[in-house]
N, C-alpha and C positions, 0 to 999 in steps of 0.2 A: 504493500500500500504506500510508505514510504519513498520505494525508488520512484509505483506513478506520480505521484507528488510534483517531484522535482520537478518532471518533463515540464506540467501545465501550457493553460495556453487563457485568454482573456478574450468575452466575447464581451463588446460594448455596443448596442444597438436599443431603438426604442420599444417599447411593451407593442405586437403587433396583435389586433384581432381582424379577425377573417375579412371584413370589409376593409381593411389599409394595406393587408394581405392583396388581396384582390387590384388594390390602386397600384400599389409597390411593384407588383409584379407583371400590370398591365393584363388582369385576364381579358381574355377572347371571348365573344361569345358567337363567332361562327359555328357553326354548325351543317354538315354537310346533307341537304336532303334527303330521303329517304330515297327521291326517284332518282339523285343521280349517283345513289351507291347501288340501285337498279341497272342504271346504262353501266357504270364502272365495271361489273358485275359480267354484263351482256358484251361487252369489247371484247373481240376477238385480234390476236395478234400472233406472229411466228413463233416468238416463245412463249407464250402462255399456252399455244394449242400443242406445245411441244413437249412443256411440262404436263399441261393436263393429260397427255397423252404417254407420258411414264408413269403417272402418278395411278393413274388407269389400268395400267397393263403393267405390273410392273418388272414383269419378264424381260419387256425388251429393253430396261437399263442394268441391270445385272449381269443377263447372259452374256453379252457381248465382249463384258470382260470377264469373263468365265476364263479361270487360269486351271488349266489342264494339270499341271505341273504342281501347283498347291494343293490341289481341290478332286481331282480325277480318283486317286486311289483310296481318298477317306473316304467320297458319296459312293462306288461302288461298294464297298466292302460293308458301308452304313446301309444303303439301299439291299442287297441280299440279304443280308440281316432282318430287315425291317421286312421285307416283302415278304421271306419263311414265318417272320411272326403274324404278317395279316392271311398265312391261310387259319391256320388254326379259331383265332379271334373271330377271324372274319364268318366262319360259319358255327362257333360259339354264338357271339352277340345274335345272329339270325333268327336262333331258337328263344333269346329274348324278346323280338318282334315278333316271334311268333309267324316266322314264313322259314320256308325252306331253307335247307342252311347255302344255296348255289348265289342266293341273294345277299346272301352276306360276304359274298367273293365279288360280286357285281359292286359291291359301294362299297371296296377298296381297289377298287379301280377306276373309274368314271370319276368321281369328286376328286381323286389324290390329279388326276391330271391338271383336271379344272383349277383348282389350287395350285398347282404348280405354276401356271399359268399368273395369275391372277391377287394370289397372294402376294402378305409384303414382310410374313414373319420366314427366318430362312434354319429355321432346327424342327420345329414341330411338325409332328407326323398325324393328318388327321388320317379319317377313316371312321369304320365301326367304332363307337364306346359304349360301356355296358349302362350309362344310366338314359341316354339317346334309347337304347334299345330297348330296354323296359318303358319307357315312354311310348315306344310306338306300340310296344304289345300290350298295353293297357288299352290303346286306340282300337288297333286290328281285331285283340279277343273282343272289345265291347262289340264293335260294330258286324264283326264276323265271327258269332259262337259257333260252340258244336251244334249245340238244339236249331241251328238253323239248315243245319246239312245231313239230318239223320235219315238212312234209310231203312226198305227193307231188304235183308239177305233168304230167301228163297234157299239156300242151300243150306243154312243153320241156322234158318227160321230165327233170327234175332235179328235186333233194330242197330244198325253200324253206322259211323260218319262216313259221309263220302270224303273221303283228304282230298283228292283230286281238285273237288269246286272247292273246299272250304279254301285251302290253299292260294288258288288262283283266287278267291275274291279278298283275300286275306294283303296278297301283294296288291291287288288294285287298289286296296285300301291304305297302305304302309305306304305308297307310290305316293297318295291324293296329298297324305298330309305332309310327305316332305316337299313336294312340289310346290306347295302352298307356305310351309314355312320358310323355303327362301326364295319365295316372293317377297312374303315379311321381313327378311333379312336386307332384302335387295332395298326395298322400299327406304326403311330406314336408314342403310348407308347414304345412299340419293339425298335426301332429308339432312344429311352430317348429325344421325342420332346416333353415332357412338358412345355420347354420354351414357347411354341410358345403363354402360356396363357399371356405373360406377354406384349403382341403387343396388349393387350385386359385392355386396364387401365382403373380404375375404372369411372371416365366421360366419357370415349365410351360406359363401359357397361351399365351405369345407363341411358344415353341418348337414347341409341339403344335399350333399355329394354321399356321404355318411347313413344319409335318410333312403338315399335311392340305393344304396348298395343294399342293405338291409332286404329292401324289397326286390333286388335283383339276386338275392340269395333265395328268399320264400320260391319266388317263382321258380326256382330251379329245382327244388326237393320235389317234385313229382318226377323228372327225371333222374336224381340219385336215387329214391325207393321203388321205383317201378309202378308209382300209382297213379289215379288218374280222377284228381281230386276236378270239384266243377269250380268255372271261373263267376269269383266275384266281382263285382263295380263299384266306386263310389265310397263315398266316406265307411274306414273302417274294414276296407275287403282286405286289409291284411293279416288284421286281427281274426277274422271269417275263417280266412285262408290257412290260416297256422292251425286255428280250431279243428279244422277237415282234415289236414293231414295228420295233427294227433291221432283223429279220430280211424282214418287208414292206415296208419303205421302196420298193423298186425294184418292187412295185405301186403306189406313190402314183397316186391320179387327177390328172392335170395341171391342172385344173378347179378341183375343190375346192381344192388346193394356194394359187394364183393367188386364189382368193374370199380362203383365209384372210389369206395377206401381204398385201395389198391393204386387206384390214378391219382388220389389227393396225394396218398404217400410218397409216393417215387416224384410228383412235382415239387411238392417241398423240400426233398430233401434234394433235390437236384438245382432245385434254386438257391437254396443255402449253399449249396457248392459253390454255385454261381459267385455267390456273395464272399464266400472264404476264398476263394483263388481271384478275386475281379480284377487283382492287379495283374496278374500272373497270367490270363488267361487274353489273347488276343481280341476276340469276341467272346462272347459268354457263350454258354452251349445250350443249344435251340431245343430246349428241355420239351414247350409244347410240341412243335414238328415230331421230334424222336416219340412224343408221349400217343400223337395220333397214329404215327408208322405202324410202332409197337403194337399199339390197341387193333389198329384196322388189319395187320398182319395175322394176330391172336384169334380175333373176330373169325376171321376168313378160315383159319384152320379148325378151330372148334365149332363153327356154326352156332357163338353164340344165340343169336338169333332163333334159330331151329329148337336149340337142345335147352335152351334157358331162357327162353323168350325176354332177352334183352334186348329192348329197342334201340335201330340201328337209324342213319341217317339215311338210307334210301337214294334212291336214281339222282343223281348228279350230271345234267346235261352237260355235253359239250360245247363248247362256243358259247355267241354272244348272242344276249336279246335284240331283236330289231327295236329302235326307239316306238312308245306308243303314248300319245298324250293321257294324262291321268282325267280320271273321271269325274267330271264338272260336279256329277250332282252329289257328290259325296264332300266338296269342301263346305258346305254349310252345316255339315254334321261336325266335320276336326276344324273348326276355324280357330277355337279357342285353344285346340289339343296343337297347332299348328303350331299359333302366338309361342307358346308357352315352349316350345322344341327348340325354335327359334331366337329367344331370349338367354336359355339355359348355353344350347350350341356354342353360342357366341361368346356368352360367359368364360363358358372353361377354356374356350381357345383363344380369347384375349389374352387372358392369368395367364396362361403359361405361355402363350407369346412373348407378353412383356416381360416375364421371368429371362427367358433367353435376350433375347435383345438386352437387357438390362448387364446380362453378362458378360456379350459378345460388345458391348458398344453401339448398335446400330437403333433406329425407331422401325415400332411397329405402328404402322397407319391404322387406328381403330375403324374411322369409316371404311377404308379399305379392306380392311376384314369380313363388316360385314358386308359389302357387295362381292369376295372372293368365297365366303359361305353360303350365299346366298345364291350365287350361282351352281357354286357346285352342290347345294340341294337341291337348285330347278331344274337343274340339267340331268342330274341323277334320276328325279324324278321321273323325266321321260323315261330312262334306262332301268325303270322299275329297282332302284336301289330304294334305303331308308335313309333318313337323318342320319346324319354324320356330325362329329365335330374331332375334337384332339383326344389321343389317346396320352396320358402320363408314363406309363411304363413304357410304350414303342419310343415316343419322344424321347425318354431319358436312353437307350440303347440307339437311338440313331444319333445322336449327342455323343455318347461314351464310345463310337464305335469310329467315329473318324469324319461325321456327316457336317459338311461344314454351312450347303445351302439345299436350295428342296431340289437340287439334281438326284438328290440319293431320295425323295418322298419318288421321282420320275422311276428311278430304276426300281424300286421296290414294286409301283405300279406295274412293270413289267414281267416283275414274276410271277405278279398274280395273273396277270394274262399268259402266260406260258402254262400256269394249271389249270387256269378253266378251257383253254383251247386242249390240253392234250393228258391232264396228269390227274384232273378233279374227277374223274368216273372210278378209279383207285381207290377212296375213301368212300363210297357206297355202303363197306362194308361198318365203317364206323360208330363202334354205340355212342349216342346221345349222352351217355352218363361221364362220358371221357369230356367232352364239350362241357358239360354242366362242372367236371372239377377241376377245369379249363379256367372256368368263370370265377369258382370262388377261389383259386389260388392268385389270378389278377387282382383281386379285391380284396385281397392283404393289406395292400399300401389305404386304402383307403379305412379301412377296421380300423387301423393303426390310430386315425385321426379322433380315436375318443381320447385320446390323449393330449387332445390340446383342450378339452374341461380342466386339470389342475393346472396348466398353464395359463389359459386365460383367468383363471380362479387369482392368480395371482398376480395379473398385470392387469386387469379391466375384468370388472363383473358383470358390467353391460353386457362388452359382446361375448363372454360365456354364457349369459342369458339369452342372447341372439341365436349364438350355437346351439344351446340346447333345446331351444322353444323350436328353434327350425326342424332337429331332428325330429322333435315329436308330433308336429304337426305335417311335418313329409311322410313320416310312418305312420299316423292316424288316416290321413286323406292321400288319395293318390298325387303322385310327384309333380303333375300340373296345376293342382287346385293345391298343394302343399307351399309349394313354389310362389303363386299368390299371395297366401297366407302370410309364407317367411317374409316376404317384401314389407307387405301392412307393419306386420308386426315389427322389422326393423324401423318402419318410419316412424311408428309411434314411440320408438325410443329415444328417438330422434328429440320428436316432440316434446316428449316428458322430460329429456336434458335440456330444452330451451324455457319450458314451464318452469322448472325449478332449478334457475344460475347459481354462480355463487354471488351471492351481494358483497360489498367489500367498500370499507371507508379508508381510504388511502392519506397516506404521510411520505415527511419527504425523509430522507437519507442526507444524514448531517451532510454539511459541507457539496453538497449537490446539489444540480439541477432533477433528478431520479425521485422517483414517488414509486412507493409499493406497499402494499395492504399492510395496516398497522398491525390486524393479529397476526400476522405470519415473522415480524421481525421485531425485534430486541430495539433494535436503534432506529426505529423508527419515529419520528413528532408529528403529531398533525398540528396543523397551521392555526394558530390561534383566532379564533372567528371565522375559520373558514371550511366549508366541509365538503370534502372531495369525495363524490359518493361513483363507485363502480360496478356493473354489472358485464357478468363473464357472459353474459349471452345476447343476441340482437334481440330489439322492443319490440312486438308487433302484437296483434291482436289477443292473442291467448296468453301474456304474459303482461300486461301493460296494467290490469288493477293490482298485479304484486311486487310490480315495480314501485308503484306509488305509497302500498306499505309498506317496501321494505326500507323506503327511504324515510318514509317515516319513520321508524324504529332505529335504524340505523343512527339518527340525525339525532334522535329525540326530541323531534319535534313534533307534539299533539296538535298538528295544524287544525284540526276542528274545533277544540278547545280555544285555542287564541284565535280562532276569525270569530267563536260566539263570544267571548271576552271582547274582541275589539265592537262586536253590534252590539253589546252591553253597554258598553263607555258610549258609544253613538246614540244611542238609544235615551243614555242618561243625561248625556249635552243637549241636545234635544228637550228634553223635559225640563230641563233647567230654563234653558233659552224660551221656551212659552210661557214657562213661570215669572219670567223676569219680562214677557211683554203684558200678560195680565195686569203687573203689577204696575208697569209701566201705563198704561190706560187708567188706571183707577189715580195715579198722581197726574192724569194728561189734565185734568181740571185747576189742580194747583200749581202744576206748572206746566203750562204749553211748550212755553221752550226748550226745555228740560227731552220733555216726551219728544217733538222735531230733533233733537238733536241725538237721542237713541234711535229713530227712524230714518236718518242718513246714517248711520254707520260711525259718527266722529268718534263716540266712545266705545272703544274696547273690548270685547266681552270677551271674557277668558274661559275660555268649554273645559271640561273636564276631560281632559286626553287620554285615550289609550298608552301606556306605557308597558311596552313589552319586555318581558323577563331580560336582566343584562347580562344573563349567560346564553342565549339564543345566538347563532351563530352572524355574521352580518351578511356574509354569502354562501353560497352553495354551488359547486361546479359540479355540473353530471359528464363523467367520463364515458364518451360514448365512442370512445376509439373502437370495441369490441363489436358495435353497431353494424353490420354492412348494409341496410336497411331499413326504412320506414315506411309502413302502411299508415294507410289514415289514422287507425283505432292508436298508432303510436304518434305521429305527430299531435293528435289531440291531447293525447295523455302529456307531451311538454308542454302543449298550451296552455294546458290547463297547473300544471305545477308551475309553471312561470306565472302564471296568473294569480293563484291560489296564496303563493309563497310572496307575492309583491303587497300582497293585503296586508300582511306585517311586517312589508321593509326589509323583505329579507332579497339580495340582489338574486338572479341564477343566471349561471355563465356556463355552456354548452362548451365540451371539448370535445372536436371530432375531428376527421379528414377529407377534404375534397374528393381524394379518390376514393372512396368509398361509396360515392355517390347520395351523402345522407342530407347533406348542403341542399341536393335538388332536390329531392322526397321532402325536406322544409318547406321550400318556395314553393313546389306548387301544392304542396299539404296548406297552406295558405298561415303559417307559424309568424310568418314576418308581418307587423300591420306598423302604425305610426309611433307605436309606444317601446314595439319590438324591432330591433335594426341587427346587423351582422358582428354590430358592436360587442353584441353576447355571444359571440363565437370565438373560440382560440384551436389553432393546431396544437401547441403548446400546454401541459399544464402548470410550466413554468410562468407562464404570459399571464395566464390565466387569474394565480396566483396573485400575480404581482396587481396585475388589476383591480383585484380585492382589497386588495389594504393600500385602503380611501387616508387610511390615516399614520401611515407612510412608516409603519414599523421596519426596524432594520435587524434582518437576520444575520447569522453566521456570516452566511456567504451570498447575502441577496443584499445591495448596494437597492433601493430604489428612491430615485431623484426624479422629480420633471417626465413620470411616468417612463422611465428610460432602465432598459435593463442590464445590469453590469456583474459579471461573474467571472471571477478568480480562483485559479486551479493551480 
């Protein structure tokens, strides 16, 4: 403290408030039209349609320096990597849509190009993810049950699903709502509402990530037990759902059962390898690939299927779908199921965009994200894929593996077209249960994330309270109407922290110009008659009558009390003054002149004055740097405490900033009239201050003379 001492430095200038401010500094009050930042807007020029035109596409400024020599041997080795891991996943997640698992190869191909293309993040690997997927199979089973495709068999005189339709109406329907949801992605890129990721804070997403794994576990235990529980909808079906398969446990297939333990085991413990040699080991080793080889190899030789009636993936065509437009009259059914794919999508592949980029150095364009999702949903859609967005665990392997930009998302796409053209009819034999322990050994990383309850527990209980209210309303109500919820309920906490600020009467810090809340420091003074009151949150409508108590309390000042004190003493001058004209009339007789000379005013009358308590402060400054805004209900509420508090002499001086824009929310809130000027305005609560003491007290280190501020350091 000492050595800064020494340095000092001396500011001498005079006490400015906002109106001399404004002279001093010459403001402008131009202002540029609304219609000529329209035309500004509308100009078209060589580099503007040049930049728009990378900014767009933004393939064509990257590739071009596309360095072979840097970048060739990481994205290959990242992109085979990456592409062995979208066969497995890719027809895992399928069976969480609830379509064929050949469709789950189809939307790790189609999107990952389009993205390639289009995108502006250069590590993340979308594709299939398992909470997308349970999204769309929430959609698909509502709108496409069993009970709508049952029929009769004639050979074993029972009532069977036809797979065949349900299947095919099941993809028309997983088509309709991604098609649709990036339209809605597209839309709001167009629009620059990338903001909107930011209503999406990091403990909503990890809680609601957390909520849908849960539910992308349930839905999976009728393929680990072999049973065939019925599908519920709607607030609650998971609670239903767990109910049912207690209730089936004691049909488990013994078969299917034994595939799953058997696939979770060798996956874990082959990941943990993974994890104990990760330095050691060039690539990690393609635990799933080996785990479906194995499985569909095993399958094939035993005839699962035949001899244990474990259910197998079935017919996997060759080749590709011809494009088919999705079916119009099914978006008025997923419009909301769409929003909401859409929202979430974007979510998870913003986070972890900006995680990378954050890394690597570079920006990720949020609107450009979503017009790159957004197409490669609409365009998938044709190609009868689902929702897509970023996978975490492919991302962090094509990261770890040498993947420097989305060349290596390109070649990964390329292997998955090498199996569905010639390698996908091989897994036919594939049981389901292998897929299903496929799913919950991915969904490790995310289980993990109850572990950020004692961490948040200890850095913020807010958003542990965020977390945990999200998970439990994503597992009570399904992940789109959950997802709703989570939002509300984050903004109401929102809310309730600007309901209830902290209020705070600020001091200054010996030998400074520096003011900070007198309970929080030892050496702190407040200014003798003057009271600097703060609130840690912006004034507006729902916070504005406890603002006005709390400065009451804070102040000590019973302002109701002394304005009826003061219409007391008025009240009582008054009575006096008609007492002394009565009386005056009853001596107009004996003295006329007397009586004319109390009816011009020449003598005196001395009223009985309001005299207000002489510890009451002489002013009051509201610290509204915290402010970034004013609604009407809050400029009122300063009009009226400037009004209120003037009734006994007590001055108030506003301390805020231009750029805040609170100045304006004043003027046209209509705050300023002929009594009120800018003169009660300070940037400063040093100005401020000195403004106050009318009766020119001199502090430590506050020199003030001729309204002129001088400070020594």
């Amino acid at each position: 403290m000492e050595e800064r001492r020494r340095v000092g430095y001396c500011v001498h200038r005079e006490v400015l408030d906002e109106g001399k401010v404004d002279q001093l500094a010459e403001k402008s009050d131009v202002r540029v039209p609304f219609s000529e930042k329209i035309r500004e807007s509308l100009r078209c020029s060589g580099p503007k349609l040049k930049s728009c035109m990378l900014s767009s596409v933004p393939v064509l400024s990257w590739l071009p320096r596309y360095s072979l020599r840097d970048n060739a041997i990481g994205d290959l080795i990242s992109g085979i990597s990456v592409g062995i891991m979208h066969l497995p996943q890719g027809m895992a997640y399928a069976l969480l849509a609830a379509v064929p698992p050949v469709f789950g190869l189809y939307s790790s191909f189609y999107p990952i190009l389009i993205y390639f293309i289009f995108g502006s993040s250069k590590h993340i690997s979308v594709g299939t993810y398992a909470v997308m997927s349970v999204m769309i199979g929430g959609v698909t089973e509502r709108l496409a049950p069993d009970t709508n495709f049952m029929m009769y068999d004639n050979a074993t005189n029972q009532s069977m699903v036809n797979v065949l339709a349900r299947d095919t109406e099941r993809v028309k329907v997983a088509a309709a709502v991604t098609f649709l949801s990036g339209l809605f992605q597209m839309l709001l890129g167009l629009v620059k509402f990338g903001f909107v990721v930011t209503y999406l804070s990091e403990p909503l997403v990890r809680g609601y990530t957390t909520g849908a794994a849960i539910h992308v576990i349930v839905s999976q235990l009728k393929y680990t037990f072999g049973i065939s529980p019925k599908r519920h909808s709607g607030p609650f079906a998971l609670i239903f759902t767990v109910i049912e398969v207690c209730y089936l446990v004691p049909e488990t297939n013994i078969g299917t059962l034994v595939v799953s333990l058997v696939s979770i085991i060798g996956l874990v413990l082959v990941k943990e390898l993974n994890t104990y040699l990760g330095k050691k080991l060039p690539v990690p080793i393609p635990v799933e690939l080996l785990g479906i080889i194995i499985a569909t190899v095993v399958s094939w030789q035993v005839n699962l299927e035949g001899k244990y009636g474990v259910e197998v993936v079935g017919e996997i065509p060759s080749g590709l779908q011809p494009p088919v437009m999705p079916t119009a009259s099914l978006f008025g059914q997923v419009i909301g199921d769409a929003f909401a794919l859409s929202v979430v999508g974007y979510g998870i592949a913003i986070s972890l965009g900006r995680i990378f980029a954050l890394k690597y150095g570079y920006k990720v364009d949020s609107n450009q994200e979503l017009i790159a999702l957004g197409l490669s949903n609409t365009i998938g859609g044709v190609f009868q894929c689902f929702a897509i967005s970023c996978s975490m665990s492919r991302t962090m392997v094509q990261e770890s593996t040498g993947g420097k930009t989305q060349v290596a998302s390109a070649l990964s796409a390329m292997v998955i077209l090498v199996i569905m053209l010639w390698i996908g009819a091989l897994f036919e034999e594939l049981p389901k249960a292998v897929l299903a322990a496929i799913i919950y050994v991915n969904l490790q990383g995310m289980m993990k994330q109850f572990m950020d309850i004692p961490t948040l527990w200890k850095s913020n209980k807010v958003d542990m309270l965020v977390w945990v209210a999200t998970l439990i309303l994503t597992v009570l109500f399904n992940p789109d109407i959950g997802l709703a919820a989570s939002i509300a309920f984050s903004m109401l906490t929102v809310i309730f922290r600007t309901q209830l600020p902290k209020y705070s009467l600020l001091g200054q810090v010996p030998e400074t110009d520096i003011y900070r809340p007198v309970e929080n420091y030892n050496q702190v003074n407040e200014i003798p008659g003057v009271v600097i009151f703060r609130s840690s949150a912006t004034l507006y409508f729902a916070n504005a009558e406890m603002y006005q108590d709390a400065l009451a309390e804070k102040s000590g000042i019973d302002i109701t009390k002394l304005i009826t004190q003061k219409k007391k003493a008025e009240a009582k001058r008054l009575r006096k003054e008609k007492k002394e004209a009565r009386k005056a009339k009853k001596d107009a007789k004996k003295n006329a002149q007397e009586w004319v000379r109390r009816r011009s005013g020449t003598e005196e009358i001395i009223p009985v004055c309001f005299k207000p308590d002489s510890t009451l402060p002489r002013a009051i400054i509201l610290e509204l740097s915290p402010v970034n805004f004013l609604d009407t209900v809050g400029v009122k509420t300063l009009r009226n405490v400037s009004r209120l508090y003037a009734l006994i002499s007590i001055l108030l001086n506003l301390l805020t900033c231009s750029a805040t824009g609170v100045i304006e929310n004043l003027e046209s809130g209509g705050f300023f009239s002929e009594k009120v000027s800018k003169a009660c305005l300070f940037s400063s609560i040093h100005d401020a201050v000195l403004h106050c003491q009318t009766d020119r007290h001199v502090y430590t280190n506050i020199h003030t003379h001729t309204n002129t501020l001088t400070l020594f350091y």
